[in-house]
Short mmCIF file of the C-alpha atoms (twelve columns), coordinates in Angstrom:
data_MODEL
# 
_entry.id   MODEL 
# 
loop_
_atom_site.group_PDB 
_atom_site.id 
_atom_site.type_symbol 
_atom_site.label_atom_id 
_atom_site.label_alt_id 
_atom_site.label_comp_id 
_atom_site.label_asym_id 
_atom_site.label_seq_id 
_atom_site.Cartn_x 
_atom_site.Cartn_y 
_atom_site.Cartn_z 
_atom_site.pdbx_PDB_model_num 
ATOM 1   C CA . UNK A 1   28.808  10.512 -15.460 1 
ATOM 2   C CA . UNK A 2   28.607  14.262 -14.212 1 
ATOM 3   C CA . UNK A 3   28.848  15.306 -17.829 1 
ATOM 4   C CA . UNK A 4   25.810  13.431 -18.231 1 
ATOM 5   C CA . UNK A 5   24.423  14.800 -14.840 1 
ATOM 6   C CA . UNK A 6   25.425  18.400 -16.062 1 
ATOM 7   C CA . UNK A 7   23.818  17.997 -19.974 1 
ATOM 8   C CA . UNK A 8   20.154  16.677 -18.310 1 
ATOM 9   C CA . UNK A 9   20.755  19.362 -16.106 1 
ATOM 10  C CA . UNK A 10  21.017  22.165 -18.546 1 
ATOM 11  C CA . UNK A 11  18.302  20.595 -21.224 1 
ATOM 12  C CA . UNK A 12  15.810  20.919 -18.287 1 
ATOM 13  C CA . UNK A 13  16.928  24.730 -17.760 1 
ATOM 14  C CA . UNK A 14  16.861  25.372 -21.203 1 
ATOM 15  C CA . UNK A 15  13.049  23.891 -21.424 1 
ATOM 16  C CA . UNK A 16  12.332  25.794 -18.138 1 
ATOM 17  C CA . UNK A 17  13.727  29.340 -19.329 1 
ATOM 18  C CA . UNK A 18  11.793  28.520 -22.782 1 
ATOM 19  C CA . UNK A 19  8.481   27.764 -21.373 1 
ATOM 20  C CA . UNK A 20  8.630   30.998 -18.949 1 
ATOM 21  C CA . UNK A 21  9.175   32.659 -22.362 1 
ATOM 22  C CA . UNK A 22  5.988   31.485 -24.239 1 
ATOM 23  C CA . UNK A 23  8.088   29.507 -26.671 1 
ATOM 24  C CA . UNK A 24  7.916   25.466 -26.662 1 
ATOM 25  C CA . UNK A 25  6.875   25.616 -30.315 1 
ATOM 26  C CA . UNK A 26  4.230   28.173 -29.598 1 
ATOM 27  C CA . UNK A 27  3.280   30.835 -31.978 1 
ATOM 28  C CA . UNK A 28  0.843   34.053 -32.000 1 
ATOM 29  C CA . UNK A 29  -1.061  35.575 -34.655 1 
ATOM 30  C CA . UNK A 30  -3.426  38.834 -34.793 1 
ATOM 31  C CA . UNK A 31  -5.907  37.680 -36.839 1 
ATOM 32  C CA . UNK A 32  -8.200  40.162 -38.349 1 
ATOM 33  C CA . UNK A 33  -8.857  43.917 -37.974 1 
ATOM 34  C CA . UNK A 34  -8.367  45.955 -34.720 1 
ATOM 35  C CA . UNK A 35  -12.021 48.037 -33.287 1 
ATOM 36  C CA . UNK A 36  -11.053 51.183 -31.643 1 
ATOM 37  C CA . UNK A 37  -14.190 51.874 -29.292 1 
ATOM 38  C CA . UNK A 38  -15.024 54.986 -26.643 1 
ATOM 39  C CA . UNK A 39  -17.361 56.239 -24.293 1 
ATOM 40  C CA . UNK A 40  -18.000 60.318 -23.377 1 
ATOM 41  C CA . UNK A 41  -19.878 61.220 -20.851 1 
ATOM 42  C CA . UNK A 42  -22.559 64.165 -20.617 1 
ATOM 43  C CA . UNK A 43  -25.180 66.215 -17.760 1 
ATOM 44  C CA . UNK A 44  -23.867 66.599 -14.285 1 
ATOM 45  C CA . UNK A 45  -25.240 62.754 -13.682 1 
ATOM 46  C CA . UNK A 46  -22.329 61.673 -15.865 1 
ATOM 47  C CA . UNK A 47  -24.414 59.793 -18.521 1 
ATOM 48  C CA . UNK A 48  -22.550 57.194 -20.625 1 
ATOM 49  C CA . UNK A 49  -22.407 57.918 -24.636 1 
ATOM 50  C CA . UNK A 50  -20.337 55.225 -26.878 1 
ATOM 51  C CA . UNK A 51  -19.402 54.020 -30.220 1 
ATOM 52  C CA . UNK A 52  -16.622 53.042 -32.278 1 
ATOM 53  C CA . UNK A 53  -14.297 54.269 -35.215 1 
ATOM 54  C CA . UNK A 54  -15.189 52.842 -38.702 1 
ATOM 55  C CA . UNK A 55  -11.786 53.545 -40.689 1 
ATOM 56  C CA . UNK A 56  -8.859  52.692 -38.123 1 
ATOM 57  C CA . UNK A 57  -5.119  51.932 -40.018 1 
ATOM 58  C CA . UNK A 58  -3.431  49.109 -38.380 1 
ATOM 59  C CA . UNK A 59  0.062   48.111 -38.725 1 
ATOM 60  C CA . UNK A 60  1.211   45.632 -36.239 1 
ATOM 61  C CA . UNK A 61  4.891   45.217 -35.426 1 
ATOM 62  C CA . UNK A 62  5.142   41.794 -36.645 1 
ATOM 63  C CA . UNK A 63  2.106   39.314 -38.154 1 
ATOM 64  C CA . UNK A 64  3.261   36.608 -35.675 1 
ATOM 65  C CA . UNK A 65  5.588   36.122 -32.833 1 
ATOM 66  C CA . UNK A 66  5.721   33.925 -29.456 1 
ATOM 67  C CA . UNK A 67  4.431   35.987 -27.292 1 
ATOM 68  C CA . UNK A 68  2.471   39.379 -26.662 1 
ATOM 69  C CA . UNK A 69  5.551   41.725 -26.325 1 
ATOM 70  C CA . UNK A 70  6.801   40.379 -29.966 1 
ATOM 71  C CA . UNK A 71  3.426   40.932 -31.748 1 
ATOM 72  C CA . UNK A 72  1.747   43.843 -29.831 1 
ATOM 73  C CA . UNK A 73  5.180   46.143 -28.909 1 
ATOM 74  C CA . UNK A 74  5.995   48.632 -31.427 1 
ATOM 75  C CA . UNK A 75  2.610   48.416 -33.473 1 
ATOM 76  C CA . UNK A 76  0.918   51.156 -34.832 1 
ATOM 77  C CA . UNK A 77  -2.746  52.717 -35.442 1 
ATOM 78  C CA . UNK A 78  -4.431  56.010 -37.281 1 
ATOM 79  C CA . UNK A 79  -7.719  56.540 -36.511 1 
ATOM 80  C CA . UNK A 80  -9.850  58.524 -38.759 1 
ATOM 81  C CA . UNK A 81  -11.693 60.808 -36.222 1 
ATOM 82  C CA . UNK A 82  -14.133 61.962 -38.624 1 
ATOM 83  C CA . UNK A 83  -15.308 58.525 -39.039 1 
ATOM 84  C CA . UNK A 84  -16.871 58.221 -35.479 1 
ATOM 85  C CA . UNK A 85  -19.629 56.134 -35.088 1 
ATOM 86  C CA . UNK A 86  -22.329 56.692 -32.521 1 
ATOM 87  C CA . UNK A 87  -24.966 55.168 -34.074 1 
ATOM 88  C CA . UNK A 88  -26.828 58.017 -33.955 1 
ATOM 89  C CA . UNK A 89  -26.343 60.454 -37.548 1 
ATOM 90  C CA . UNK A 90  -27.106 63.453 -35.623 1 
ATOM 91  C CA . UNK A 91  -24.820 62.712 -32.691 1 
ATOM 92  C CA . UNK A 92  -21.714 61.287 -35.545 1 
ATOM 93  C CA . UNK A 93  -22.038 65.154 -37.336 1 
ATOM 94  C CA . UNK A 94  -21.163 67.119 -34.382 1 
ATOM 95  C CA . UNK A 95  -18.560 65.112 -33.087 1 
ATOM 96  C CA . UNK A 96  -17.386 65.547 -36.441 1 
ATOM 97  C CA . UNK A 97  -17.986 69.089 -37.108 1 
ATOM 98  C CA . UNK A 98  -17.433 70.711 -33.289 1 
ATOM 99  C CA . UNK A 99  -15.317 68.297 -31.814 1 
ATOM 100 C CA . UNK A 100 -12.684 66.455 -33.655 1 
ATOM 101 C CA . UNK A 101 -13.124 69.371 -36.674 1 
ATOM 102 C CA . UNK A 102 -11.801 71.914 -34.006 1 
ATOM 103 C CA . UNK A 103 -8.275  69.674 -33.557 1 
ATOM 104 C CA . UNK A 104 -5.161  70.344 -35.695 1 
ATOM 105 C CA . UNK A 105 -5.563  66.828 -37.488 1 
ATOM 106 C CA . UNK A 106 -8.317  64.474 -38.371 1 
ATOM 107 C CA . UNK A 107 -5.912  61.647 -37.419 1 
ATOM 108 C CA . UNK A 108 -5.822  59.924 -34.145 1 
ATOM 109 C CA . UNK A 109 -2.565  58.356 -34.057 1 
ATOM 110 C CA . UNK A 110 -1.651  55.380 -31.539 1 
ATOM 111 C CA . UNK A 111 1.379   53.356 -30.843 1 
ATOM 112 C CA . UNK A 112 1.763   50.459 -28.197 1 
ATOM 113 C CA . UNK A 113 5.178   51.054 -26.278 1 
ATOM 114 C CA . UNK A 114 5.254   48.577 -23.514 1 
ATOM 115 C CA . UNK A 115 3.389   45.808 -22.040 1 
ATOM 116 C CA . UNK A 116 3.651   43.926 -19.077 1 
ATOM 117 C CA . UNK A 117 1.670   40.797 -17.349 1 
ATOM 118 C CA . UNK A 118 -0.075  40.504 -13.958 1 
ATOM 119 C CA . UNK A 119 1.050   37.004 -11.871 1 
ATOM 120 C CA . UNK A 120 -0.870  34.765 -13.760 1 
ATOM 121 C CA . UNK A 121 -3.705  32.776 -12.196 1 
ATOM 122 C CA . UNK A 122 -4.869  29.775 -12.703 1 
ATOM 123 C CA . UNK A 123 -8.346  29.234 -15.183 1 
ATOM 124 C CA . UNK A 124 -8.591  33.010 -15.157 1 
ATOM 125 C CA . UNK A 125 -7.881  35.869 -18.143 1 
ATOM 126 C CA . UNK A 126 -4.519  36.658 -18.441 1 
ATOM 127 C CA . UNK A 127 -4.617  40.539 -17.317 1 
ATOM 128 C CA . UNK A 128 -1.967  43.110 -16.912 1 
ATOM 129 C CA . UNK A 129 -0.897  46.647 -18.486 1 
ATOM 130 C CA . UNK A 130 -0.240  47.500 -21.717 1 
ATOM 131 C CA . UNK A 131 1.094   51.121 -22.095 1 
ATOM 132 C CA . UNK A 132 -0.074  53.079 -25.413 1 
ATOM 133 C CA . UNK A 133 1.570   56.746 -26.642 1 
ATOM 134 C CA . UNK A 134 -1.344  58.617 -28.084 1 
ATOM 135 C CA . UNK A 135 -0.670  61.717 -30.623 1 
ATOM 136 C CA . UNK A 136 -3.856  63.691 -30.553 1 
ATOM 137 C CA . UNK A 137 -4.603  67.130 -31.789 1 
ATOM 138 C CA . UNK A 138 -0.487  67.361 -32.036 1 
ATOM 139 C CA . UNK A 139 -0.407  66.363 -29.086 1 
ATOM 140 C CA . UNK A 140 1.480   63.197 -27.538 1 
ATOM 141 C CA . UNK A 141 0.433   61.402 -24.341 1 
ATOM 142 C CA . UNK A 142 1.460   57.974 -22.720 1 
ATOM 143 C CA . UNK A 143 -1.577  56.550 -21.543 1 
ATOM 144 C CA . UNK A 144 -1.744  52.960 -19.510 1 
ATOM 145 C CA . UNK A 145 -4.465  50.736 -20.493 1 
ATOM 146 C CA . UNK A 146 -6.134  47.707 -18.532 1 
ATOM 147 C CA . UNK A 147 -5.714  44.717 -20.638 1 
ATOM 148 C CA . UNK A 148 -7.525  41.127 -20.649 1 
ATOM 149 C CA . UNK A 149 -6.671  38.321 -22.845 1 
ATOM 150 C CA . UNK A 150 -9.641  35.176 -22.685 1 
ATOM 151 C CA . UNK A 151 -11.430 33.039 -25.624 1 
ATOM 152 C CA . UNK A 152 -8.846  34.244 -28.138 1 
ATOM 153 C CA . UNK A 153 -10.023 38.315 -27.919 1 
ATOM 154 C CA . UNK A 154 -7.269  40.924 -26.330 1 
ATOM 155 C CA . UNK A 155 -9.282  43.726 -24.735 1 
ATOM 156 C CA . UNK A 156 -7.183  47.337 -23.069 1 
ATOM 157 C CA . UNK A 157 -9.069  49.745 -21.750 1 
ATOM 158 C CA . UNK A 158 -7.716  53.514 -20.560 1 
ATOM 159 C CA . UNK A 159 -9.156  57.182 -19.698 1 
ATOM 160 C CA . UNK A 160 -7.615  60.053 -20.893 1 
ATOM 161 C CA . UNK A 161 -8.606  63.597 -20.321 1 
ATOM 162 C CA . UNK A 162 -8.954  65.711 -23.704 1 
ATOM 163 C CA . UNK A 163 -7.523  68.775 -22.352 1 
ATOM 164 C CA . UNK A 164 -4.379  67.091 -21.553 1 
ATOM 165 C CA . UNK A 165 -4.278  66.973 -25.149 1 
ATOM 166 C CA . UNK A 166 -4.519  70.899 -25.371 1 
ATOM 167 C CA . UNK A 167 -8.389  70.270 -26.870 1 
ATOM 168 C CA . UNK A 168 -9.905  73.070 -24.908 1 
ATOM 169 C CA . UNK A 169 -11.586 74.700 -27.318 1 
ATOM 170 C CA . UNK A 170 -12.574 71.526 -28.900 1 
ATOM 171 C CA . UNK A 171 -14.718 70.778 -25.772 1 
ATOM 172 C CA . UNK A 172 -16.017 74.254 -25.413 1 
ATOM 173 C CA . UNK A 173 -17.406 73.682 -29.074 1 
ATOM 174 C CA . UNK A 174 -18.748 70.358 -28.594 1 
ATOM 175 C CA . UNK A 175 -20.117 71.353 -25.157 1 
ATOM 176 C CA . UNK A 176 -21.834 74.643 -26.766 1 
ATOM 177 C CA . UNK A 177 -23.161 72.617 -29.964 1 
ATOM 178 C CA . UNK A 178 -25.015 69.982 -27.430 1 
ATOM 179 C CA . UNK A 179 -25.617 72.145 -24.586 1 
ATOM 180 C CA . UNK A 180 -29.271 71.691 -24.191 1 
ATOM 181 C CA . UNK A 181 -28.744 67.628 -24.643 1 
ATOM 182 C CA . UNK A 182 -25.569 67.753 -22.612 1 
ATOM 183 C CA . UNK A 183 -27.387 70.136 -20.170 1 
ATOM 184 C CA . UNK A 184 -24.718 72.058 -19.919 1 
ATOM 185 C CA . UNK A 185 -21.749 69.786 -18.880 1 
ATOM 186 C CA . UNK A 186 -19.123 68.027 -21.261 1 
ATOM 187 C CA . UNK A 187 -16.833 65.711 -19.437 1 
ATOM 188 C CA . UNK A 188 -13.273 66.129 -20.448 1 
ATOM 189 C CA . UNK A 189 -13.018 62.353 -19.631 1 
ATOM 190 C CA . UNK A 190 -13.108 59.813 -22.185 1 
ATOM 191 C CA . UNK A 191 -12.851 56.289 -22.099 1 
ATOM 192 C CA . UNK A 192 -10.997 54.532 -24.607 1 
ATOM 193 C CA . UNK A 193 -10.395 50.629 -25.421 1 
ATOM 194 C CA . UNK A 194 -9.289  48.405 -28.374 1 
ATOM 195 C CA . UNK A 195 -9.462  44.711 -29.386 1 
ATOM 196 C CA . UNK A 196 -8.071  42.342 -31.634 1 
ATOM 197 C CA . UNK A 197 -8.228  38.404 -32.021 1 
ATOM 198 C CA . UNK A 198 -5.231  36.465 -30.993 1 
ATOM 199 C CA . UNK A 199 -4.411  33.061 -31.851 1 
ATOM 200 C CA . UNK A 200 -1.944  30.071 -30.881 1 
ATOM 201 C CA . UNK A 201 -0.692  28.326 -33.747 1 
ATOM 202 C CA . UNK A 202 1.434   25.316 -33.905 1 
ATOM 203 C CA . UNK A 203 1.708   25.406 -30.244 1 
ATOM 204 C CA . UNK A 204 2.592   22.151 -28.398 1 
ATOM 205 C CA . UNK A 205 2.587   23.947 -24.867 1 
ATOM 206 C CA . UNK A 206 0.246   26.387 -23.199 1 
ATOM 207 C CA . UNK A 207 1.486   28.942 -25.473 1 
ATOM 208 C CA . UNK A 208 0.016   32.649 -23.130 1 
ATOM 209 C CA . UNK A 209 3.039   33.452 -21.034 1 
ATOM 210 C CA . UNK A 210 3.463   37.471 -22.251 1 
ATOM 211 C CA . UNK A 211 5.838   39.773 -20.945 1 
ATOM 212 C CA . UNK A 212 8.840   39.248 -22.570 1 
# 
């Protein structure tokens, strides 16, 4: 009788730990590309500017896994600065020319290192931080990004500061190039985000536990 007691016992601990693990016959997939988006700012008023990358190189750690950590963790991106899109020709040939033509390296190079979950709430996004090392201008910087996870889209969102990246001169040019636009004043602050789709397949439990 108490090895029956003892082998209920342990199933239901074994479900338990499994569950609290985003397994129970869950699996994730990224599914399609990843958009690599930012947002400078200009004037003393701090005007918003955006757009996106066109070419970004993705190579994700693993094309499936069951949870965040196993598909996101490790995962790798190069960005093609010079193919920034603005929406604006003008604008795009600049940034081209006297910003990102001023850095050691067209490439933009990204790499997710850690992630970890917020306590999770009930009916809401599942949020937390995901933690991204960032090789700019030969430069490397560990940036934490804001991330949200809801309707099958994971969205982070950071700041970094270019001269951290030793891109001085690189704003002096970009700042000189647009200074009657920019009227003068080039924030070194950039907001950056990305966002891929994220699936559950074969999943017979709620399948969006993601730290470990």
């Amino acid at each position: 009788m108490k090895n029956i007691v003892f082998s209920m016992f342990l199933a239901l601990f074994v479900a338990s730990n499994a569950n609290a693990q985003g397994k129970g016959g869950c699996e994730l997939s990224q599914v399609g590309a990843v958009e690599v988006s930012w947002i400078g700012y200009k004037t003393n008023e701090k005007i918003a500017v955006g757009g996106v990358f066109d070419i970004v190189s993705y190579t994700p750690v693993a094309k499936s896994g069951e949870n965040f950590r196993s598909i996101l963790v490790g995962s790798k991106a190069v960005i093609d600065a010079s193919s920034v899109n603005s929406k604006n020709e003008g604008r795009d040939q600049k940034l081209s020319k006297f910003f990102f033509g001023m850095m050691s390296s067209k490439n933009i190079e990204a790499k997710i290192v850690d992630i970890k979950a917020d306590k999770k709430i009930k009916d809401a996004p599942r949020t937390g931080i995901v933690t991204v090392e960032i090789t700019m201008n030969s430069k490397s910087k560990t940036i934490p990004m804001k991330y949200s996870f809801a309707n099958k889209v994971f969205k982070a969102e950071g700041i970094i500061d270019i001269l951290d990246f030793g891109a001085n001169e690189a704003l002096s040019s970009i700042n000189e190039a647009c200074f009657d636009l920019h009227k003068g004043k080039t924030w070194s602050e950039v907001g950056i985000a990305f966002k891929t789709n994220i699936e559950a397949l074969l999943c017979n439990a709620k399948p969006l536990e993601t730290t470990k």
